[in-house]
Backbone as JSON Lines, residues from 0, in Angstrom:
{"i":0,"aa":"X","n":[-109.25,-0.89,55.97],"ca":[-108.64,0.34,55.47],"c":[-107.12,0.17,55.47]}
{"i":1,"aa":"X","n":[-106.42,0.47,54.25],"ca":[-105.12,0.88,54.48],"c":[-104.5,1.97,55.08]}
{"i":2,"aa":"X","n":[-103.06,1.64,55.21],"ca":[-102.09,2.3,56.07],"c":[-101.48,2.97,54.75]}
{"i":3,"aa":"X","n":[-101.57,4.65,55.05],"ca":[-100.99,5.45,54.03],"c":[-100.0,5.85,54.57]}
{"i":4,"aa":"X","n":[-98.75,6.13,53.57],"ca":[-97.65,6.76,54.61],"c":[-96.85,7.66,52.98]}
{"i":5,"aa":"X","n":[-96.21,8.36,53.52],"ca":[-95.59,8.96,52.73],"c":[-93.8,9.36,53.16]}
{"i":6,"aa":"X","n":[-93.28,9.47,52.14],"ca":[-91.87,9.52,52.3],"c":[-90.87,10.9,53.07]}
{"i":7,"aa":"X","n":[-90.09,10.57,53.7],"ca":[-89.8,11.57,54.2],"c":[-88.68,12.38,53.3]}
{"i":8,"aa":"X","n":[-89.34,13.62,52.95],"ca":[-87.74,14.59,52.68],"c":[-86.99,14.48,53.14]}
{"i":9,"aa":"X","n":[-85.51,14.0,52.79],"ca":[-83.84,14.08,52.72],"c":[-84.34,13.27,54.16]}
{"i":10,"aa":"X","n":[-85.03,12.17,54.39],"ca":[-85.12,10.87,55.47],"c":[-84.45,10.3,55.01]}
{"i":11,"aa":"X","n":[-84.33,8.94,56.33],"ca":[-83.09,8.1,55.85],"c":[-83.57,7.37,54.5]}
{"i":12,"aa":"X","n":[-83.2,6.31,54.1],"ca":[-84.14,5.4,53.59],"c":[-84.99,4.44,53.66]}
{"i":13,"aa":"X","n":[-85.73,4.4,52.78],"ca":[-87.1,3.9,53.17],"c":[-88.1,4.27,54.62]}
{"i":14,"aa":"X","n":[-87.3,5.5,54.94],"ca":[-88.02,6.18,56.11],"c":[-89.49,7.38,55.45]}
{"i":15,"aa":"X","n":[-90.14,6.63,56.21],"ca":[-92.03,6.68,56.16],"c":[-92.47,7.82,57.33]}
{"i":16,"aa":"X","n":[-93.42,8.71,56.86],"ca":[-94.42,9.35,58.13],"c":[-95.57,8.64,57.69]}
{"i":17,"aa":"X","n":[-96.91,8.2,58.85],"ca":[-97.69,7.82,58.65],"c":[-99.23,8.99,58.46]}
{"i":18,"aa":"X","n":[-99.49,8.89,57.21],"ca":[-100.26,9.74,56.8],"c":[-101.39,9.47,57.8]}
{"i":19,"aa":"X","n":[-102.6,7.93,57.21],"ca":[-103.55,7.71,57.55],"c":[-103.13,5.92,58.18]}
{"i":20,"aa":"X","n":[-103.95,5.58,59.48],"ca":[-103.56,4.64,59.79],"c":[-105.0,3.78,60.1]}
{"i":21,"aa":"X","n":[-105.55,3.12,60.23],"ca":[-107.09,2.17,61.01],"c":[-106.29,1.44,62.13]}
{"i":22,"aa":"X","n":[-104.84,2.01,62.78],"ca":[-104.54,0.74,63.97],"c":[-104.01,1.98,64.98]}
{"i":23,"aa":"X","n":[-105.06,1.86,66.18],"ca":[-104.3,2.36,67.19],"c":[-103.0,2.68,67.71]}
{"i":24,"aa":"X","n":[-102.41,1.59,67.45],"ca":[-100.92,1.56,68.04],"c":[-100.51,1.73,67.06]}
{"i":25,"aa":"X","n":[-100.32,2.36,66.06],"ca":[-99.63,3.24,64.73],"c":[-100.15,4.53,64.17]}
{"i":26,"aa":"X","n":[-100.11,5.66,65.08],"ca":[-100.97,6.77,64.73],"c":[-100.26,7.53,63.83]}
{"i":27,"aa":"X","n":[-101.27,8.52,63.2],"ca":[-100.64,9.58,62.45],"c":[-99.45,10.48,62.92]}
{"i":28,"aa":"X","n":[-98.62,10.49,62.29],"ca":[-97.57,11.27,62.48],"c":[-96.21,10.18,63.0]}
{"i":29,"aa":"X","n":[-96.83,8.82,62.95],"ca":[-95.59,7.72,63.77],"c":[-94.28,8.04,62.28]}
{"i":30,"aa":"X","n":[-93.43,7.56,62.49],"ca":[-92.48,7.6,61.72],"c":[-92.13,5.75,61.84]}
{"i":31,"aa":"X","n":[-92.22,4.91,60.32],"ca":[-92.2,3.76,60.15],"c":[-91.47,3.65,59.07]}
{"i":32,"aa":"X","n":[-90.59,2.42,58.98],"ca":[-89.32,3.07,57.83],"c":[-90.04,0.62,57.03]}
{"i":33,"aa":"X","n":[-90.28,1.17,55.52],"ca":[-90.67,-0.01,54.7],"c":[-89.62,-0.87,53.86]}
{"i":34,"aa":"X","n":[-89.16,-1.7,54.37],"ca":[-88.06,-2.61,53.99],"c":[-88.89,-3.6,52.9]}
{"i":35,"aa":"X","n":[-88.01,-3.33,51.49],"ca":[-88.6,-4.72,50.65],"c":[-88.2,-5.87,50.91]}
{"i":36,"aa":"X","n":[-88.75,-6.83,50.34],"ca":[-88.56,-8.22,49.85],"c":[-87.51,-8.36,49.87]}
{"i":37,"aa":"X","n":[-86.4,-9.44,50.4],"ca":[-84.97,-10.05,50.71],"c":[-85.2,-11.33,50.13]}
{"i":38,"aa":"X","n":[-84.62,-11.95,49.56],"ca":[-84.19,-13.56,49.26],"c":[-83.78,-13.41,50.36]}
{"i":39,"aa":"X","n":[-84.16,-14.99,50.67],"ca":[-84.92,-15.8,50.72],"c":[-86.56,-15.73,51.41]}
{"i":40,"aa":"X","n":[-86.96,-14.8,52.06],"ca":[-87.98,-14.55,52.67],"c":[-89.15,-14.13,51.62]}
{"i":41,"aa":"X","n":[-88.8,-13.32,50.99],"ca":[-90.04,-12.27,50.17],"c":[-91.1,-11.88,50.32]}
{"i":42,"aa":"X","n":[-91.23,-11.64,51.9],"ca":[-92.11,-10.94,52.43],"c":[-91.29,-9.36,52.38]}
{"i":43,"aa":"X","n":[-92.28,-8.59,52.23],"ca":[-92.31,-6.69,52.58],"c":[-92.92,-7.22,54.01]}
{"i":44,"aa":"X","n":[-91.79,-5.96,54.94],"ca":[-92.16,-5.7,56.29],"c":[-91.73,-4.3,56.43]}
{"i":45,"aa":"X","n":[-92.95,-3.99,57.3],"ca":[-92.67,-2.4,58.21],"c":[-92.26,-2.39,59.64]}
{"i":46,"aa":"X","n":[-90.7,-2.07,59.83],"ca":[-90.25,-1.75,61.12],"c":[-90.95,-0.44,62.16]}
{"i":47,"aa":"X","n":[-91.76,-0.37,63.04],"ca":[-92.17,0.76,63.5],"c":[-91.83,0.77,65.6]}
{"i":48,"aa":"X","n":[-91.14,1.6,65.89],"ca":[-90.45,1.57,67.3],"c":[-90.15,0.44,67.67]}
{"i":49,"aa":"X","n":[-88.85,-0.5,66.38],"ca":[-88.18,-1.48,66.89],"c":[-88.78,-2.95,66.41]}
{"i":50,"aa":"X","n":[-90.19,-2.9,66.48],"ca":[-91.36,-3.99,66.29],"c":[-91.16,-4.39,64.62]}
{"i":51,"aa":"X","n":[-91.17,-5.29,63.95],"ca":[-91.18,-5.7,62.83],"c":[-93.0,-6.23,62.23]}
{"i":52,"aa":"X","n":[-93.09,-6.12,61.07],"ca":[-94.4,-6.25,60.86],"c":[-94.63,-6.74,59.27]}
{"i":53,"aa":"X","n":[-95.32,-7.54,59.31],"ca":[-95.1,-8.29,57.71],"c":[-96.29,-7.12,57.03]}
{"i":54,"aa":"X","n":[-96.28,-7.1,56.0],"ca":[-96.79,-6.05,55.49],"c":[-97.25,-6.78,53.65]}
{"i":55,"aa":"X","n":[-98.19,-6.49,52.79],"ca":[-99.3,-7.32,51.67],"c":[-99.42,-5.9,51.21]}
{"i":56,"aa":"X","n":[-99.7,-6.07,49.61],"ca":[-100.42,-4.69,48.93],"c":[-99.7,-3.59,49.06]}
{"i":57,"aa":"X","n":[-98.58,-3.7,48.67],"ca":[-97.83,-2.77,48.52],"c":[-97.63,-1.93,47.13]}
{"i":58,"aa":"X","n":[-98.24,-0.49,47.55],"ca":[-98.41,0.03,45.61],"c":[-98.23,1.38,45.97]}
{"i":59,"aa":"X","n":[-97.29,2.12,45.61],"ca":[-97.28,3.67,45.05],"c":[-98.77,4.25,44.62]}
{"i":60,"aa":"X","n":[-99.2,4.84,45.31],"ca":[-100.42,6.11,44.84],"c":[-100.66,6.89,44.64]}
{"i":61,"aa":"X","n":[-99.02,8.14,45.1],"ca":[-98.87,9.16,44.34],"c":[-97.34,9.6,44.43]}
{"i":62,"aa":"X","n":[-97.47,9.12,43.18],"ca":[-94.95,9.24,43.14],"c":[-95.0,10.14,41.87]}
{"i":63,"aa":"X","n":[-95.87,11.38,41.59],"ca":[-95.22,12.15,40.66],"c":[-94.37,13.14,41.45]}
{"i":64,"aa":"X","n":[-94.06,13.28,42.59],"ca":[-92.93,14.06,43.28],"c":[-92.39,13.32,44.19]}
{"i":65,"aa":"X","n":[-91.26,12.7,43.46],"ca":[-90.2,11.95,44.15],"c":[-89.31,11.96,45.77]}
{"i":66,"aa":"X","n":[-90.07,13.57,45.94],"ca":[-89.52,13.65,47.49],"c":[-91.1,13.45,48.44]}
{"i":67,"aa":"X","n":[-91.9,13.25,47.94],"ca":[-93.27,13.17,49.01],"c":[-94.04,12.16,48.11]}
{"i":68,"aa":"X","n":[-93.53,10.66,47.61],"ca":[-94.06,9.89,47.53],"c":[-95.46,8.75,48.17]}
{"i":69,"aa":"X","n":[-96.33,8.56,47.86],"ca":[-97.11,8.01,48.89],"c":[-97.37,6.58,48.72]}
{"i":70,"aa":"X","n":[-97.47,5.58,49.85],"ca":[-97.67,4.63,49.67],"c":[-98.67,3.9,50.24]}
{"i":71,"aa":"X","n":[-99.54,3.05,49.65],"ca":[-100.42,2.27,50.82],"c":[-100.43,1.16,51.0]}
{"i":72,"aa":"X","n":[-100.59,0.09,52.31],"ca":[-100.36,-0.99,52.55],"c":[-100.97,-1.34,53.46]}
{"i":73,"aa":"X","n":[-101.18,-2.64,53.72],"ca":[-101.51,-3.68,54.81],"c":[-101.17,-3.93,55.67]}
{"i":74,"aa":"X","n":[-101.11,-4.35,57.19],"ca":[-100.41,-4.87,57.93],"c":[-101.12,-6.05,58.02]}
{"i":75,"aa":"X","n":[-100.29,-6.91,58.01],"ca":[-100.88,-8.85,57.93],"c":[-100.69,-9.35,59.83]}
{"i":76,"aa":"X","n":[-99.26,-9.47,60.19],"ca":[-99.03,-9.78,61.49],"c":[-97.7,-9.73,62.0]}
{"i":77,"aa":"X","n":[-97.22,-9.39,62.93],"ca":[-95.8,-9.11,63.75],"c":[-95.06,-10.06,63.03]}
{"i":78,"aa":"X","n":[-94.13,-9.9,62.78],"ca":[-92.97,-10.68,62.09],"c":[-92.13,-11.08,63.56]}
């Protein structure tokens, strides 16, 4: 199962609430902020309380309202 999260109103950027999660140690309501792809790396990772996390399957699922965007994704393994 994916990790749903959605965007926070007037949040920082790329700052995430976690809608729906399948991992214990990332429950609903965590706040996880989704950093893209950097040259040279081009991995997507999710920072969540400090911890870094490589992150696969990254796709918009519902962005017709630009302030409560939703996203779903993978977690692969600790960066």
């Amino acid at each position: 199962m994916d990790i749903l999260a959605e965007t926070v109103p007037d949040g920082a950027q790329n700052e995430h609430v976690v809608v729906q999660s399948p991992h214990a140690w990332l429950p609903e309501g965590a706040t996880i902020f989704l950093v893209p792809a950097q040259p040279p790396s081009y991995d997507n990772h999710m920072i969540h309380e400090g911890q870094h996390y490589h992150i696969r399957n990254v796709r918009v699922v519902d962005g017709h309202n630009p302030n409560r965007t939703r996203t779903a994704f993978e977690v692969t393994d600790k960066a």
